[in-house]
N, C-alpha and C positions, 0 to 999 in steps of 0.2 A: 120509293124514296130511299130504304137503305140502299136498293143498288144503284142510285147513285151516287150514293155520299162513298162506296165502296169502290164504283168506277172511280170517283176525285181522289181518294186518298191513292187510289193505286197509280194514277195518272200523276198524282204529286209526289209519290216516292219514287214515281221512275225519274221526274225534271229533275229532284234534286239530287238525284244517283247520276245522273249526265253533266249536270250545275257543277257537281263534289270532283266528278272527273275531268269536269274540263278545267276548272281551279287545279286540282292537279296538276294536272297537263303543264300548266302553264305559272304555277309557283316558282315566287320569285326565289332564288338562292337568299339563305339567311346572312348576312352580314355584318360586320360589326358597325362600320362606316357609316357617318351621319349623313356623309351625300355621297351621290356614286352616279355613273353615268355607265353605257354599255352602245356600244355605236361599230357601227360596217364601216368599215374604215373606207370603203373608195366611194362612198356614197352619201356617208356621215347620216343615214337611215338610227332613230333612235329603238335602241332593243330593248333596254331597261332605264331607269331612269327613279331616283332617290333624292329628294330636295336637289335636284341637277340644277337651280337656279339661283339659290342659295348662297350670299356671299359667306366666303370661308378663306380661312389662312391657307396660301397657294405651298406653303412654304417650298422648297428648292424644285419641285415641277416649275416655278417661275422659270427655273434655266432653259426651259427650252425654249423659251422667246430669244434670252442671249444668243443661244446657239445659232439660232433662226437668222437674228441679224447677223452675226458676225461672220456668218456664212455665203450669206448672201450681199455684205456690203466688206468685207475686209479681205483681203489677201492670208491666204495658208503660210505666206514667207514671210508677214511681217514678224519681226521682233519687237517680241511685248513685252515691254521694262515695267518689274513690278516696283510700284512707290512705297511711302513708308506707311501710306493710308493703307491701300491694299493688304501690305503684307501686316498688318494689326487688327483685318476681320477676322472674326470668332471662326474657328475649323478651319485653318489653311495649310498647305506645306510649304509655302511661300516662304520668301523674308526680304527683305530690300534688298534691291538691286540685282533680282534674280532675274532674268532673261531668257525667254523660250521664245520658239516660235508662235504663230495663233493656231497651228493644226495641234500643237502638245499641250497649249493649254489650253483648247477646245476638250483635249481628251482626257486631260485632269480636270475641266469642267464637270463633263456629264458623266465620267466614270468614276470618279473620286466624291463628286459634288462640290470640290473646292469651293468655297467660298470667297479667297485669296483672288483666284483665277478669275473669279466673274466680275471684280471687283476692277481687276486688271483691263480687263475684256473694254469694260468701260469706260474706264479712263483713256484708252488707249484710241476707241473709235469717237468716243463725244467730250473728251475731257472730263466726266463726274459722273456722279452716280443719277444726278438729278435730269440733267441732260439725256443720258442714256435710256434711264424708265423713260422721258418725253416719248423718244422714238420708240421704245414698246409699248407703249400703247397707241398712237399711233398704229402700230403695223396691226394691234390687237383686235382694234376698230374695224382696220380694213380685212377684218377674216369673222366679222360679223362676232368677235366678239366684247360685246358691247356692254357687262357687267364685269368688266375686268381693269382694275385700277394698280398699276406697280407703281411702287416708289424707289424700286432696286433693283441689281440684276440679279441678285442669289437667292431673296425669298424670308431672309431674317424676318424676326416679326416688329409688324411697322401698322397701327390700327387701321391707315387708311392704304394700307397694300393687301390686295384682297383678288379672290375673284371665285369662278363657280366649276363647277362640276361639269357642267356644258359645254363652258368657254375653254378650256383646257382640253377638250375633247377638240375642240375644231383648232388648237393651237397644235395638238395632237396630230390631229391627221394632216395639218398643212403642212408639219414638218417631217412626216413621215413620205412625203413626195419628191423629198429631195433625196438624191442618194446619197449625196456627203452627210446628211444627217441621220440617214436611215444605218449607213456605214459603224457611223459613231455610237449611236444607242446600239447596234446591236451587238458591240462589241464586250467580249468576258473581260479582255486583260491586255491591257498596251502597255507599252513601254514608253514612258515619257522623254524624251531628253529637252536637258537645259545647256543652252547656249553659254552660258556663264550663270556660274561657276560652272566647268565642265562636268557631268556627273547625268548621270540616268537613275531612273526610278521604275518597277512596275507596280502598274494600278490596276485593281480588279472591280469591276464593274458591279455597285454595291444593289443593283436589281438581282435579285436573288434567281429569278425567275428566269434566267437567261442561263441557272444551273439546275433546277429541279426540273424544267420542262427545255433543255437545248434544243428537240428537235422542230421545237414548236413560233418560240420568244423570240420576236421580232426585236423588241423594246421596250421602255420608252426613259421614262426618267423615274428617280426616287424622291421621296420629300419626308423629313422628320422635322419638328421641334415641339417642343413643351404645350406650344400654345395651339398649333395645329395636328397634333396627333400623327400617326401613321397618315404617308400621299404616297400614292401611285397613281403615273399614267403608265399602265400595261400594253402590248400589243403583242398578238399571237396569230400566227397565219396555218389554216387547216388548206391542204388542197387549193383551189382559189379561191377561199372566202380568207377575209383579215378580219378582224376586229382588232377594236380600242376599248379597255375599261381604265376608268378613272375615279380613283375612290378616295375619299377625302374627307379627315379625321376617323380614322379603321383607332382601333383603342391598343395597337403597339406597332411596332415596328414590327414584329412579326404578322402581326394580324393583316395588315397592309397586302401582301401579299397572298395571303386563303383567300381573302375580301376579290381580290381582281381573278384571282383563278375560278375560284367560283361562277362570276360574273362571267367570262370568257368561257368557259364549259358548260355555262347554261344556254349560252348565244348558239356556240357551234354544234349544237344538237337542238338547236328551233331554226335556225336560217341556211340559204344555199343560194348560190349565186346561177343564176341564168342568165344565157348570154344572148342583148337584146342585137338592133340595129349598129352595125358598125358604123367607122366615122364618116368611110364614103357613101352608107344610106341616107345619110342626115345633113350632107353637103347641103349648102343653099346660098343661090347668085343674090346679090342686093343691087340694086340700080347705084349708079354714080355721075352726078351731076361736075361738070368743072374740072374730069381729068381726064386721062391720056386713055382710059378705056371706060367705056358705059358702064360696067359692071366689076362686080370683086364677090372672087366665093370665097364662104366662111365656110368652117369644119372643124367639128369640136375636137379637145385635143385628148380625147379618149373613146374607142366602142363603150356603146352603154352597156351594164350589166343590169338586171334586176335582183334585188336582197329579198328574195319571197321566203315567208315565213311558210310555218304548215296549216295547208289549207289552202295559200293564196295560188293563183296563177299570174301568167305573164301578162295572160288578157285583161285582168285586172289594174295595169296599169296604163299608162297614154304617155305619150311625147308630144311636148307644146314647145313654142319656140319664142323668146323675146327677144326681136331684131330689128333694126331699125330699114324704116322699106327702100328708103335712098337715102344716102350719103355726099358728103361732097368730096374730091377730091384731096388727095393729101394721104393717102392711106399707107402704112405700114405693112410690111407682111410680119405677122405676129400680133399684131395690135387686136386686141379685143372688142370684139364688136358687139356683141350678145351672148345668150345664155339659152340653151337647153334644157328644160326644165321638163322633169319626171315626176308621175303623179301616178298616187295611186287613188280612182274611186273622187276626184277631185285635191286629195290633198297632197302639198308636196312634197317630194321624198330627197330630192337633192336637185342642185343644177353642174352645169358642166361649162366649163367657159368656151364659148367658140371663137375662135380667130382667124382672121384673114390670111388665107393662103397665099398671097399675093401683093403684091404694093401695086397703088392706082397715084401717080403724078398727081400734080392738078398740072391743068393741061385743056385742050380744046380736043372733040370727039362729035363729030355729027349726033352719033347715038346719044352721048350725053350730053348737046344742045335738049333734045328732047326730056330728058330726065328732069333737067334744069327747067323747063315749062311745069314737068306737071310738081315740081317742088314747090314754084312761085303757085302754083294756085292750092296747096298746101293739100295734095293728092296722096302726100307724104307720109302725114302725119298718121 
C-alpha cells in the first residue's frame, strides 16, 4: 500500500512538473490592457485573446475605417475644403477654409490622428458625420465585424460609439491588404502640403513603434482619450509570418505600446508560417447553366499558408470548399463566388475568397443546355 501511495505522489509530481512547464511554455505576457487581441495577420488565426469581445471606447483606432473608405471610394486628387464644423473638433491643425488634397489629409489623418482631417474626410465623401459613421458600419458589418457601432470618424467619446478588441483586429487586417493603406500606416514622417493657404507641414507618425522596433513595424494606428485609455492596433512582420495585436484601454499612453510589444514577441516565438497548396492547386471548374460556356473556374486570390503553433503540424489541418455546384450565367471575372475555408482538427482557422477567373455571358451552350436540366431538377443544390 505505501508503494503505492509513493508510486501516485511520484506519478503526481511529475503531471504537475509537465502541467507547471507547459503553463510555462505557454504564459500569457502580463499587460496592462483590459482587452487585447493578438492575431496572424494573413489568416486572422486567434493567438491570444483578452475580453477580445468586449464593448470598449475604440477611441482614434476608429480612423482606420475612415482610412478604409476614403481610400477605397475617394479620389487621392480631391480637394478637401475644411468647414468651420471641422476645423472646431477637439486636437486638429486645421482651421476654416484650409484645403489639401485627400492623400495629405489621409496623412495627417493616421499620422497626426487629426481629428480636424477625419471630420473633413467626411463631410467631404457623405456630407456629415452621421452619414459617414452609416457607411462604417456598414463596411464594418461586411468584414464580420459585428459588435462594432460608430457614430464618428475620429473616435471622440460618444457612449454609443464603441466596439471590441476582435473587431478592430479584422478592421486591422482588412486594411492592412491594401497597399495605399499599408503605405500610410507605415509611414514615420510625411510631409503634408495644403493647397491654400500655401504652406507645408511635417508629421511624425505618433505610433512610437514604427521608431523602437523600425526594422520590424509594419503599423497600424494610435488611440488615446480619458475615457478610453491607451489603443493600439500594432503590426509587425518577422520573416513571413505578420501579426496584428490590438490592446485597448493599456493604463497610459506609454503602456499602449509594451502592452502590443509584448503581445507581438510572445506570438512570434509560438507561431511559423508553412506553406500549404498554391492557388493553382485549389483551382475548381463550377458548371454554368444559360451562358456562353458550360463552366467558369474559380481560384482563391491567395496560396494557402498554415499559422502552426508548437506542436501542431500541416497534417493537422484540411481544406474544405463552399462553392456553389452551378451557376447561371452572367458571371464576372473577379466576382466572388465562394470561400475556401481552413480548419484545423474541425475547427476554423480562416477563409479565403475565391473568384472567377473568367466571365461567362449568359448566352446559349449545348454544354450548358445540359447544366440547365440538372438545375431544374435541383441536382444543384
Amino acid at each position: 500500500m505505501r508503494g503505492k501511495k509513493l508510486l501516485f505522489s511520484v506519478f503526481w509530481a511529475i503531471a504537475c512538473g509537465v502541467i507547471a512547464s507547459l503553463s510555462a511554455a505557454h504564459a500569457a505576457p502580463a499587460i496592462t490592457a483590459d482587452a487585447a487581441i493578438l492575431i496572424e495577420a494573413s489568416t486572422g488565426r486567434v493567438l491570444y485573446q483578452k475580453n477580445a469581445d468586449e464593448h470598449m471606447y475604440p477611441a482614434s483606432t476608429t480612423k482606420m475605417m475612415t482610412a478604409i473608405l476614403a481610400l477605397e471610394r475617394a479620389d487621392m486628387k480631391d480637394v478637401v475644403t475644411v468647414s468651420s464644423r471641422a476645423a472646431m473638433v477637439e486636437d486638429t491643425y486645421l482651421e476654416i477654409g484650409d484645403k489639401l488634397l485627400m492623400r495629405d489629409m489621409l496623412a495627417l489623418l493616421m499620422l497626426e490622428s487629426d481629428n480636424g482631417a477625419a471630420a473633413a474626410i467626411a463631410e467631404h465623401m457623405a456630407g456629415s458625420d452621421a452619414a459617414f459613421a452609416a457607411e462604417m458600419n456598414k463596411k464594418a458589418k461586411s468584414l464580420e465585424a459585428k459588435s462594432t457601432n460608430f457614430m464618428n470618424p475620429h473616435g471622440l467619446p460618444d457612449r454609443r460609439h464603441f466596439s471590441t478588441a476582435h473587431d478592430l483586429a479584422r478592421i486591422a487586417q482588412y486594411g492592412m491588404q491594401s497597399k495605399a493603406f499599408r503605405e500610410i500606416v507605415g509611414t514615420e514622417n510625411s510631409v503634408v502640403i495644403w493647397q491654400y493657404p500655401q504652406k507645408q507641414a511635417v508629421f511624425h507618425n505618433t505610433n512610437n513603434l514604427l521608431r523602437s522596433r523600425p526594422t520590424e513595424t509594419t503599423g497600424i494606428k494610435t488611440g488615446y482619450t480619458r475615457a478610453a485609455g491607451g489603443c493600439l492596433a500594432a503590426s509587425a512582420k518577422r520573416g513571413t509570418t505578420e501579426l496584428i495585436a490590438v490592446v485597448l484601454h493599456s493604463a497610459s499612453g506609454v503602456d499602449r505600446f509594451s502592452d502590443a510589444q509584448k503581445l507581438l514577441d510572445d506570438g512570434f516565438s509560438r507561431v511559423h508560417m508553412e506553406k500549404g497548396p498554391t492557388k493553382a492547386d485549389c483551382r475548381r471548374n463550377i458548371w454554368v447553366y444559360g451562358g456562353t460556356s458550360a463552366s467558369v473556374s474559380v481560384s482563391p486570390i491567395k496560396d494557402v499558408y498554415y499559422p502552426l503553433l508548437e506542436g501542431e503540424r500541416v497534417q493537422d489541418f484540411s481544406i474544405h470548399y463552399e462553392l456553389p455546384r452551378i451557376m447561371e450565367g452572367g458571371i464576372q471575372a473577379g466576382d466572388h463566388i465562394g470561400d475556401l475555408i481552413v480548419r484545423k482538427n474541425g475547427q476554423e482557422i480562416c477563409r479565403i475568397p475565391m473568384l472567377a477567373e473568367e466571365s461567362v455571358d449568359k448566352g446559349l451552350n449545348v454544354k450548358s443546355l445540359f447544366a440547365g436540366i440538372f438545375a431544374g431538377l435541383g441536382i444543384a443544390a
